[in-house]
TORFI-607208 format. One record per residue (C-alpha): residue number from 1; residue in one letter; x, y, z. Coordinates in pm, 1 decimal, padded with zeros to 6 digits, always signed. Example, Ala and Ser with C-alpha at 12.3 -4.5 7.8 and 13.67 -1.06 7.14 Angstrom:
BEGIN
(r 1 'A' (+01230.0 -00450.0 +00780.0))
(r 2 'S' (+01367.0 -00106.0 +00714.0))
END
This chain:
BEGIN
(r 1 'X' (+00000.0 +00000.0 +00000.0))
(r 2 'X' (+00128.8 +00306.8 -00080.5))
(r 3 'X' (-00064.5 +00625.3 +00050.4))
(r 4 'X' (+00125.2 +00945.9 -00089.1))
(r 5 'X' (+00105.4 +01168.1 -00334.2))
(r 6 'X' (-00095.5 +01401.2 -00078.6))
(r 7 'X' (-00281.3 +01722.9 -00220.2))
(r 8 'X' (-00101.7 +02033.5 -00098.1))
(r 9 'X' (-00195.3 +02178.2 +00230.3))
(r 10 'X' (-00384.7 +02508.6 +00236.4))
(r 11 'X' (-00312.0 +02807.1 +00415.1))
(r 12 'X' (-00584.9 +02722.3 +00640.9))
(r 13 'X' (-00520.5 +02368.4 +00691.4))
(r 14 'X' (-00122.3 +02476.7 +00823.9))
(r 15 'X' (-00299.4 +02755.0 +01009.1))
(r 16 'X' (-00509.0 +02528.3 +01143.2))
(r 17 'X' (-00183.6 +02280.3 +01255.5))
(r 18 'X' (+00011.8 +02535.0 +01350.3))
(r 19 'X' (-00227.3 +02642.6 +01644.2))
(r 20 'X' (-00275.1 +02270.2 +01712.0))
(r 21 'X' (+00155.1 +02232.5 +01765.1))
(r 22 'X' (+00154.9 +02585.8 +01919.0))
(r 23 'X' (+00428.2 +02664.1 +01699.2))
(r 24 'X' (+00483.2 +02666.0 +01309.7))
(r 25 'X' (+00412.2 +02402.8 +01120.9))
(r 26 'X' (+00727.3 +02262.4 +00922.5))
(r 27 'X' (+00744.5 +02064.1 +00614.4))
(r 28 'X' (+00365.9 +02005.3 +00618.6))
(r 29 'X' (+00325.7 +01833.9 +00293.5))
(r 30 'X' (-00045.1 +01740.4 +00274.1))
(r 31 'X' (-00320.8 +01617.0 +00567.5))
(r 32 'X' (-00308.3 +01264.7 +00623.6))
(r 33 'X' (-00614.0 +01192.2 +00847.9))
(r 34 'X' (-00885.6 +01405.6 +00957.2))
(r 35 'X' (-01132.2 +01515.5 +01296.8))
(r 36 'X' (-01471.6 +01437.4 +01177.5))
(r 37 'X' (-01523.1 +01806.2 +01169.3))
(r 38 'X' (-01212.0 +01793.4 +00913.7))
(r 39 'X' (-00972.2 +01993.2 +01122.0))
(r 40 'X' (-00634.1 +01819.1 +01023.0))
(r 41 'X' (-00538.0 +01538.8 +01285.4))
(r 42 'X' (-00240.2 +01370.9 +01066.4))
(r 43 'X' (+00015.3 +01557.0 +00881.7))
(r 44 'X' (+00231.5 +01380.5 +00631.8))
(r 45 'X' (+00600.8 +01599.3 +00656.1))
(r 46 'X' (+00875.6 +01599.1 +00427.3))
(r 47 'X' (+01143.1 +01307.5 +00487.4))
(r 48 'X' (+01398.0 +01618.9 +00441.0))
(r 49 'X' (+01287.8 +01968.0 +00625.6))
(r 50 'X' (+01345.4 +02301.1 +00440.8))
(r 51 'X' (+01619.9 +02359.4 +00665.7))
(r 52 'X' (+01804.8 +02003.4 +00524.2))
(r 53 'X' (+01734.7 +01835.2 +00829.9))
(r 54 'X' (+01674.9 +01458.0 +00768.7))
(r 55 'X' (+01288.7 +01400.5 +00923.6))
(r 56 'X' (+01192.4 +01015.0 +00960.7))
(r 57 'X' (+00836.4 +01080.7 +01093.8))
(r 58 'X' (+00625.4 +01114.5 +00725.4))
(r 59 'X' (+00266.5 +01072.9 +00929.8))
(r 60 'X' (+00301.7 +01339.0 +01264.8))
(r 61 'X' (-00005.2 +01356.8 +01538.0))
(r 62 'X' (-00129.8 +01655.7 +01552.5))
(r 63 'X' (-00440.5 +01683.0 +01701.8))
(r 64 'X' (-00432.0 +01783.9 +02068.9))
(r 65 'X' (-00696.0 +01583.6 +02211.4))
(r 66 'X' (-00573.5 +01277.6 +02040.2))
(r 67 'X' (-00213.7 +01380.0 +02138.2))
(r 68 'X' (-00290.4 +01397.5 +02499.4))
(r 69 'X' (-00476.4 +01054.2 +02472.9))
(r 70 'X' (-00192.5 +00934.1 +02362.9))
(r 71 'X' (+00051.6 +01063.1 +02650.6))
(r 72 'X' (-00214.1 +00929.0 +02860.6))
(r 73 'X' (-00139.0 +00585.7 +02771.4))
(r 74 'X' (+00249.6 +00626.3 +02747.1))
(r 75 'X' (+00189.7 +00723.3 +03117.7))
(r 76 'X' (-00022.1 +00440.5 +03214.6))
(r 77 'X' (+00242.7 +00197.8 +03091.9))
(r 78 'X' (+00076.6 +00069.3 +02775.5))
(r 79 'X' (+00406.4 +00049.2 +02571.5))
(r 80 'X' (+00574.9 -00216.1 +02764.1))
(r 81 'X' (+00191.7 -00415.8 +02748.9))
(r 82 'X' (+00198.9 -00354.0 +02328.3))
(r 83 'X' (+00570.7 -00431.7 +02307.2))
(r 84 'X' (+00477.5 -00778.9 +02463.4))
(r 85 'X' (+00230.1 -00847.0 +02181.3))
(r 86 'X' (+00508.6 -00820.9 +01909.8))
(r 87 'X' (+00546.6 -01214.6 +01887.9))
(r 88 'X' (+00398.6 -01457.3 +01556.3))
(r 89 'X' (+00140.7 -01282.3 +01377.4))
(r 90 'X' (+00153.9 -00988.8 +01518.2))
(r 91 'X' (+00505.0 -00918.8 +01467.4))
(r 92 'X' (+00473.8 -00989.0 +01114.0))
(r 93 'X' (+00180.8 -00742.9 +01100.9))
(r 94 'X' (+00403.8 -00510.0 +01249.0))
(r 95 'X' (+00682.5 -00580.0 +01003.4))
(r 96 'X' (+00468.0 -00457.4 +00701.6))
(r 97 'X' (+00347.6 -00160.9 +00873.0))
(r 98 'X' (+00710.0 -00083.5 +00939.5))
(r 99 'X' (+00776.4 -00158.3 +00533.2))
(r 100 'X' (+00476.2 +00031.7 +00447.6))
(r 101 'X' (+00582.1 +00314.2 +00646.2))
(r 102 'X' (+00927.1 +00314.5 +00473.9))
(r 103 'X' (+00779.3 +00267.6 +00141.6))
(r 104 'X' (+00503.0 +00570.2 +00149.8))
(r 105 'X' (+00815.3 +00718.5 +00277.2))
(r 106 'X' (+01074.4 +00681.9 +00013.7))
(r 107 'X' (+00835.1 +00744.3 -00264.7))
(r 108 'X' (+00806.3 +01077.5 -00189.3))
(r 109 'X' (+01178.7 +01090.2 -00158.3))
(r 110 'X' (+01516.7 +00910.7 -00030.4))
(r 111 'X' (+01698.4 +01055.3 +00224.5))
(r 112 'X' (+02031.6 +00807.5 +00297.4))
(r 113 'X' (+02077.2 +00932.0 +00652.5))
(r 114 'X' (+01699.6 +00754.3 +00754.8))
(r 115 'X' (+01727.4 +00490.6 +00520.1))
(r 116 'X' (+01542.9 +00208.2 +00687.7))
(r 117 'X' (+01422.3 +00387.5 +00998.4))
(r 118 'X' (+01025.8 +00420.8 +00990.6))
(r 119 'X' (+00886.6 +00554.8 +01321.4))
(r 120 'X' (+00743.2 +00439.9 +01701.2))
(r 121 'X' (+00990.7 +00201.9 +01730.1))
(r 122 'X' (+00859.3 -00022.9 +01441.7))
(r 123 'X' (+00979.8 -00339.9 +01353.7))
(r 124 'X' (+01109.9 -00424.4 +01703.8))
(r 125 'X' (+00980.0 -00254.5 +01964.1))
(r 126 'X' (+00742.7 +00003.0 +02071.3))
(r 127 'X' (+00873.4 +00311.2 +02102.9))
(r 128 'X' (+00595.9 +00638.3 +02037.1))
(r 129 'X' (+00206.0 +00568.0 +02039.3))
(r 130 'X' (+00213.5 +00918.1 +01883.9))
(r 131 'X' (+00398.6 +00774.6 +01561.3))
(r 132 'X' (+00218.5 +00421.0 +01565.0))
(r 133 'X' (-00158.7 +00588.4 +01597.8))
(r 134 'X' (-00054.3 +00865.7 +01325.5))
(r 135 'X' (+00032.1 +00616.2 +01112.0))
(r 136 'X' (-00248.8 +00332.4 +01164.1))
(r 137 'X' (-00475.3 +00710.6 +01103.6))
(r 138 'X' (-00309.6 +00808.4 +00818.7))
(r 139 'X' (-00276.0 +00425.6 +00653.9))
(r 140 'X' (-00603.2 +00301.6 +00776.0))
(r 141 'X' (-00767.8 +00010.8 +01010.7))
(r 142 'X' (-00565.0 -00310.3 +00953.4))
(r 143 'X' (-00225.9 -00183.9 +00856.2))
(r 144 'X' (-00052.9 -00117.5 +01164.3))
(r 145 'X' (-00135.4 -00359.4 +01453.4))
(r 146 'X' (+00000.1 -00197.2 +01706.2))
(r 147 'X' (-00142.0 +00179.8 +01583.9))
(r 148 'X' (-00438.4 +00040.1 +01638.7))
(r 149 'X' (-00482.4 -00108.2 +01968.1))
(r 150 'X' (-00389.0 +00187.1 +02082.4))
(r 151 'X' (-00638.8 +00394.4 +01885.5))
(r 152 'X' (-00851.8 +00120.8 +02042.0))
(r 153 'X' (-00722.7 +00194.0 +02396.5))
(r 154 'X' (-00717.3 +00616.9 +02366.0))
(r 155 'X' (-01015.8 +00783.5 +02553.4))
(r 156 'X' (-01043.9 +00950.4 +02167.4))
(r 157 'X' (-01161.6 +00888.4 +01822.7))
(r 158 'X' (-01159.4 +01044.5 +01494.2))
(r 159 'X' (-01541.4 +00994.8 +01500.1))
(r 160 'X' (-01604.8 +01248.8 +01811.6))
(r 161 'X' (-01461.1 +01601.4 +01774.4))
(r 162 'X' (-01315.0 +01712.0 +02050.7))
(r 163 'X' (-01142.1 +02043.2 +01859.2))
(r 164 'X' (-01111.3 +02381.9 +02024.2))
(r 165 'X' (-01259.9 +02519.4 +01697.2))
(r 166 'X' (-01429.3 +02364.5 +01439.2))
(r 167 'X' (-01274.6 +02375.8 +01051.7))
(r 168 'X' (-01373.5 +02630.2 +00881.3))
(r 169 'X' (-01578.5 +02524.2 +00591.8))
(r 170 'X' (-01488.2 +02555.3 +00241.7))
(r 171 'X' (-01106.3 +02499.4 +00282.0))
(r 172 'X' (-01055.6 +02201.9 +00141.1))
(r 173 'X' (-01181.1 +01978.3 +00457.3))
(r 174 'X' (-01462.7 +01849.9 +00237.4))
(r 175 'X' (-01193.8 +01678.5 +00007.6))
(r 176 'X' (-01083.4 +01342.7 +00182.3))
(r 177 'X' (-00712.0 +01384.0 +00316.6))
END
């Protein structure tokens, strides 16, 4: 599966993730995954920042409400409990996300110095909810295993806005990310 080309990101939509970050957004190539009011919860980045910085994290949480859900199960100890999982099937689940990852990656372009690194600690371990959740958002139910169980496990959902302000209408939140 490979998810990019992504359209270009409005002047809205970066607007709109720059108040989420509380800071400006960088290398914000499209939206990846949307708030069911369409306020941008995924951004896909540049695997090289305007600034030649190498960036291995193409699919980046944005969304507050769904970033703090996530820190609430980093806290609660849910990485060590996921990280056991990655055995059999699983692990092989997790493997393809990982390659998946790399691939929607790489064909947007190659940067040697994060050759082979995808994010969250995939293959091996579990490293970043953040990453893994971004990415099962961005890619989809089914991709990424472990993405998923903690979407599963977050106190939020995609479904249920929980955003400060809605999305303005007519910006492009009507198009599917």
């Amino acid at each position: 599966m490979t998810r990019p080309p992504f359209a270009p990101p409005t002047a809205a939509e970066i607007e709109a993730v720059s108040r989420q970050l509380g800071r400006p957004a960088r290398g914000v190539l499209g939206i990846a995954a949307r708030c069911v009011c369409g306020a941008p919860t995924v951004v896909a980045t540049r695997p090289r920042l305007d600034d030649g910085t190498p960036f291995p994290t193409l699919y980046y949480l944005t969304h507050p409400a769904a970033t703090a859900a996530l820190s609430t199960l980093e806290a609660e100890g849910h990485m060590p409990q996921l990280a056991a999982l990655l055995e059999g099937d699983v692990a092989d689940a997790y493997a393809r996300a990982h390659q998946a990852y790399l691939d929607d990656r790489e064909s947007i372009n190659h940067v040697p110095e994060i050759a082979g690194i995808s994010a969250g600690g995939m293959p091996g371990r579990v490293k970043c909810l953040h990453a893994l959740a971004a990415h099962s958002l961005a890619a989809g139910p089914g991709l990424n295993p472990i993405g998923d169980l903690a979407l599963e496990r977050a106190d939020w959902s995609p479904e249920i806005c929980e955003c400060l302000e809605p999305f303005p209408a007519g910006t492009g939140a009507e198009e599917p990310a």
